[in-house]
mmCIF file of the C-alpha atoms, coordinates in Angstrom:
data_MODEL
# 
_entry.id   MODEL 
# 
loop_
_atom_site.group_PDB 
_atom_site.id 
_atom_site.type_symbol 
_atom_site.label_atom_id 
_atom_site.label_alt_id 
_atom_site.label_comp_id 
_atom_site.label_asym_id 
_atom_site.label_entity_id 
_atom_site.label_seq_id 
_atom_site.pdbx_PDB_ins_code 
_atom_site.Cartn_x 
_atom_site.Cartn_y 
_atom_site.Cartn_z 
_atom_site.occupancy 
_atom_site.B_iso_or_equiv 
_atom_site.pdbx_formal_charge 
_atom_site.auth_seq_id 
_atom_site.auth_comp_id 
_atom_site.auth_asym_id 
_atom_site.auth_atom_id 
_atom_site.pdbx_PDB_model_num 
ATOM 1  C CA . UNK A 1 1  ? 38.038 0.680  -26.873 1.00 0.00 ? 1  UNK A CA 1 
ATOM 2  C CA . UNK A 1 2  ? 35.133 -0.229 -24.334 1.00 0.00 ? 2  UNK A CA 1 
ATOM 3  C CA . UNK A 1 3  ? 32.726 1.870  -23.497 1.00 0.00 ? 3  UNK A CA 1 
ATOM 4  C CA . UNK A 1 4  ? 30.848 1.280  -19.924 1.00 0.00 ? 4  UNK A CA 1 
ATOM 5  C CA . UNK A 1 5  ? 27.399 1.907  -19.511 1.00 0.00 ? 5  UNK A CA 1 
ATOM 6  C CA . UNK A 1 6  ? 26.660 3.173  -16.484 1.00 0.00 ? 6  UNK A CA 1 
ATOM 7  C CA . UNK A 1 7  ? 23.616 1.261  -16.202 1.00 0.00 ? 7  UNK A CA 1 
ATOM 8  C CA . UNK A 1 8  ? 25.112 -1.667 -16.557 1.00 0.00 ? 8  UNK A CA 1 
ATOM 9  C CA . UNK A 1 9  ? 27.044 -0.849 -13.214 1.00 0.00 ? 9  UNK A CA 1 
ATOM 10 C CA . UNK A 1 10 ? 24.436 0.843  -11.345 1.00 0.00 ? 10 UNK A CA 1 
ATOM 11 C CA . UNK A 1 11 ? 26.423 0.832  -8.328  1.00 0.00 ? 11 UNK A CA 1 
ATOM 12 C CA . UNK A 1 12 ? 29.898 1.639  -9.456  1.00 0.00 ? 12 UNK A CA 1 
ATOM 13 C CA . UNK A 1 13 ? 29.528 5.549  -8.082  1.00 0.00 ? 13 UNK A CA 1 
ATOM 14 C CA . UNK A 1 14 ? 27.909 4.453  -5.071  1.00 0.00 ? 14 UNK A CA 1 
ATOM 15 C CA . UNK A 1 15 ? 30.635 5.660  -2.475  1.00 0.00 ? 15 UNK A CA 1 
ATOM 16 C CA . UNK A 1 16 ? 31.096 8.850  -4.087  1.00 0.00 ? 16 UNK A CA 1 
ATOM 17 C CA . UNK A 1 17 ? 32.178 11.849 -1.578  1.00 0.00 ? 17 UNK A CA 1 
ATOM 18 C CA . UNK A 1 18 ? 29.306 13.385 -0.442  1.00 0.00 ? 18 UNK A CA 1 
ATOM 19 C CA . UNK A 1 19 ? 31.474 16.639 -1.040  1.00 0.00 ? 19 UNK A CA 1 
ATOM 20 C CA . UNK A 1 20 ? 30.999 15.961 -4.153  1.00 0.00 ? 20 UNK A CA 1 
ATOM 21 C CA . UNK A 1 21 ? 27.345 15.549 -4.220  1.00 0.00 ? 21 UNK A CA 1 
ATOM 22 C CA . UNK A 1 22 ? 26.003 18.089 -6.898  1.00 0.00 ? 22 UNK A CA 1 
ATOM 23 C CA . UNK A 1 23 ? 22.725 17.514 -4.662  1.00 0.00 ? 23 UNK A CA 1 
ATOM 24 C CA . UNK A 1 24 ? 24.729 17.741 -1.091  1.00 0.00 ? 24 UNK A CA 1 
ATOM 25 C CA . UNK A 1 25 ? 23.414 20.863 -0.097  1.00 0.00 ? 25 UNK A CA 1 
ATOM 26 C CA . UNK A 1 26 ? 19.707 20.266 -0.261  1.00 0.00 ? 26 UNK A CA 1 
ATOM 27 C CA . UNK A 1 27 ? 18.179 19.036 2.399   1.00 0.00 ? 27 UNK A CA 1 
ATOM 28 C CA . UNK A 1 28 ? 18.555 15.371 4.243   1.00 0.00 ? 28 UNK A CA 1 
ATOM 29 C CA . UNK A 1 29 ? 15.718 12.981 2.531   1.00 0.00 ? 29 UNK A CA 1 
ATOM 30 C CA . UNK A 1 30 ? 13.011 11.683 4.823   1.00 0.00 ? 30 UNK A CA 1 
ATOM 31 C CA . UNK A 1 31 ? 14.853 8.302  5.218   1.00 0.00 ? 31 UNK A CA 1 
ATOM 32 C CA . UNK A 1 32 ? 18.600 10.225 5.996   1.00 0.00 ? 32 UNK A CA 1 
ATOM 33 C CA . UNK A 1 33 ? 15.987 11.973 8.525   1.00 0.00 ? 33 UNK A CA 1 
ATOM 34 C CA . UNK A 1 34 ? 14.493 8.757  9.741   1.00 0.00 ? 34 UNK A CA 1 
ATOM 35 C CA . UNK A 1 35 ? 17.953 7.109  9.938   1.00 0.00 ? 35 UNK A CA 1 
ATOM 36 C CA . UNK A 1 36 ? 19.608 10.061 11.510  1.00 0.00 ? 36 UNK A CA 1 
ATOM 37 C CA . UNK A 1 37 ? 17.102 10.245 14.375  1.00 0.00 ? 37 UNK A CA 1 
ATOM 38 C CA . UNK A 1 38 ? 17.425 6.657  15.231  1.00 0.00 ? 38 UNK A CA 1 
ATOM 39 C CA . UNK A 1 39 ? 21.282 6.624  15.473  1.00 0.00 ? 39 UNK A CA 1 
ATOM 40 C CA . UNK A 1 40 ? 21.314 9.992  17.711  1.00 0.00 ? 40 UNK A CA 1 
ATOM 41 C CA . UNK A 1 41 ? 19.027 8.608  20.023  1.00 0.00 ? 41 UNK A CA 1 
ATOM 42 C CA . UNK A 1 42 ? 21.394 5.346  20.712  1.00 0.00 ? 42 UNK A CA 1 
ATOM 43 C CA . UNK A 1 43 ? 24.455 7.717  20.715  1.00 0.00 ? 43 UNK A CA 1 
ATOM 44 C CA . UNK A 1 44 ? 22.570 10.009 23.346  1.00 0.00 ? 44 UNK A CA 1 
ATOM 45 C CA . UNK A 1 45 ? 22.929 12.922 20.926  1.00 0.00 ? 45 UNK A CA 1 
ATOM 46 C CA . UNK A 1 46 ? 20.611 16.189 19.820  1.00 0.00 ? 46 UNK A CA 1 
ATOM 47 C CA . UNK A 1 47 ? 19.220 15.049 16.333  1.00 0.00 ? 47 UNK A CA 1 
ATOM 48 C CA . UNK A 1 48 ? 19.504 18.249 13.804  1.00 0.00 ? 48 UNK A CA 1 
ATOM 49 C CA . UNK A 1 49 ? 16.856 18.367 11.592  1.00 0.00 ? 49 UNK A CA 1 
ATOM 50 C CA . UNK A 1 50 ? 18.867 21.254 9.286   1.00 0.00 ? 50 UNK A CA 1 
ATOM 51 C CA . UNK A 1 51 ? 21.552 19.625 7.977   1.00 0.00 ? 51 UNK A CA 1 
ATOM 52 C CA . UNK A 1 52 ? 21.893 19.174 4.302   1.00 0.00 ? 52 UNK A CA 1 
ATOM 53 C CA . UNK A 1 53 ? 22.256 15.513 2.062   1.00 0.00 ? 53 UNK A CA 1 
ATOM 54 C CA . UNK A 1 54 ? 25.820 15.686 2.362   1.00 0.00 ? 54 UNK A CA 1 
ATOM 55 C CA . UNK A 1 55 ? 26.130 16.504 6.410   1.00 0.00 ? 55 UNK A CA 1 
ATOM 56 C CA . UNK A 1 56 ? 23.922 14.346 7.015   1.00 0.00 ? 56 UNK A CA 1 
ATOM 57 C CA . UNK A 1 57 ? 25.617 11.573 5.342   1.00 0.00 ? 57 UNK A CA 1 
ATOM 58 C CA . UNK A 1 58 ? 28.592 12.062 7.143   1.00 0.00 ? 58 UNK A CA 1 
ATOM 59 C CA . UNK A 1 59 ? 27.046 12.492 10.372  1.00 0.00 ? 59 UNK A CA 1 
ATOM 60 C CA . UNK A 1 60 ? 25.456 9.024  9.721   1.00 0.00 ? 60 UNK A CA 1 
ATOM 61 C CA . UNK A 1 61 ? 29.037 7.394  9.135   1.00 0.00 ? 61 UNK A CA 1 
ATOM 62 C CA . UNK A 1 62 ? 30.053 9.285  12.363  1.00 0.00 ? 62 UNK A CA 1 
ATOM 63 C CA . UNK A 1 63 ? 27.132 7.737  14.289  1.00 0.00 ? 63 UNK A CA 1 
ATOM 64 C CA . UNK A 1 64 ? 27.159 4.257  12.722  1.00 0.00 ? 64 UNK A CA 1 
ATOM 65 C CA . UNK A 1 65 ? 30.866 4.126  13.844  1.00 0.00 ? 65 UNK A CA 1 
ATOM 66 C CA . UNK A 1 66 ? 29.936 5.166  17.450  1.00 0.00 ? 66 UNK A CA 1 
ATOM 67 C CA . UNK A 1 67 ? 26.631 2.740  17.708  1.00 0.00 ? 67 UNK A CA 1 
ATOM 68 C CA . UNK A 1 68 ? 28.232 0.315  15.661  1.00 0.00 ? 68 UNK A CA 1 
ATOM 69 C CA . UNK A 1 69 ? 25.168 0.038  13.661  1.00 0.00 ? 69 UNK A CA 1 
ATOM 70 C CA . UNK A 1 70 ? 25.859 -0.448 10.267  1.00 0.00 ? 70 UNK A CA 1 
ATOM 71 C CA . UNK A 1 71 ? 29.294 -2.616 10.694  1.00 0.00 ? 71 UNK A CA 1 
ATOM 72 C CA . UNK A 1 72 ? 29.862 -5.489 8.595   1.00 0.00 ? 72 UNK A CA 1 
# 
């Protein structure tokens, strides 16, 4: 049997559910903050400085689909 170190994937839980964030209710970061503000400008929408880590993670994906920022 194998065992993985995690550190040797660092990226392997990087599109974890933000549901499932045990740090998705605290609030956005400065750069989800910075981000956020940015795409709700282009997309003409009210930026909300109270959502948590996890809303505003999904709000980002929201946005990013609308501005088409952030397509590969």
């Amino acid at each position: 049997m194998t065992d993985q170190n995690p550190k040797d994937h660092p990226t392997g839980n990087a599109q974890k559910d933000p549901d499932d964030w045990t740090t998705g209710d605290e609030p956005m970061t400065g750069a989800q903050a910075s981000y956020l503000k940015t795409l709700s400008e282009e997309a003409h929408e009210e930026f909300d400085d109270t959502l948590s880590k996890a809303e505003a993670s999904k709000h980002i994906d929201a946005l990013q689909a609308q501005t088409g920022r952030g397509a590969d």
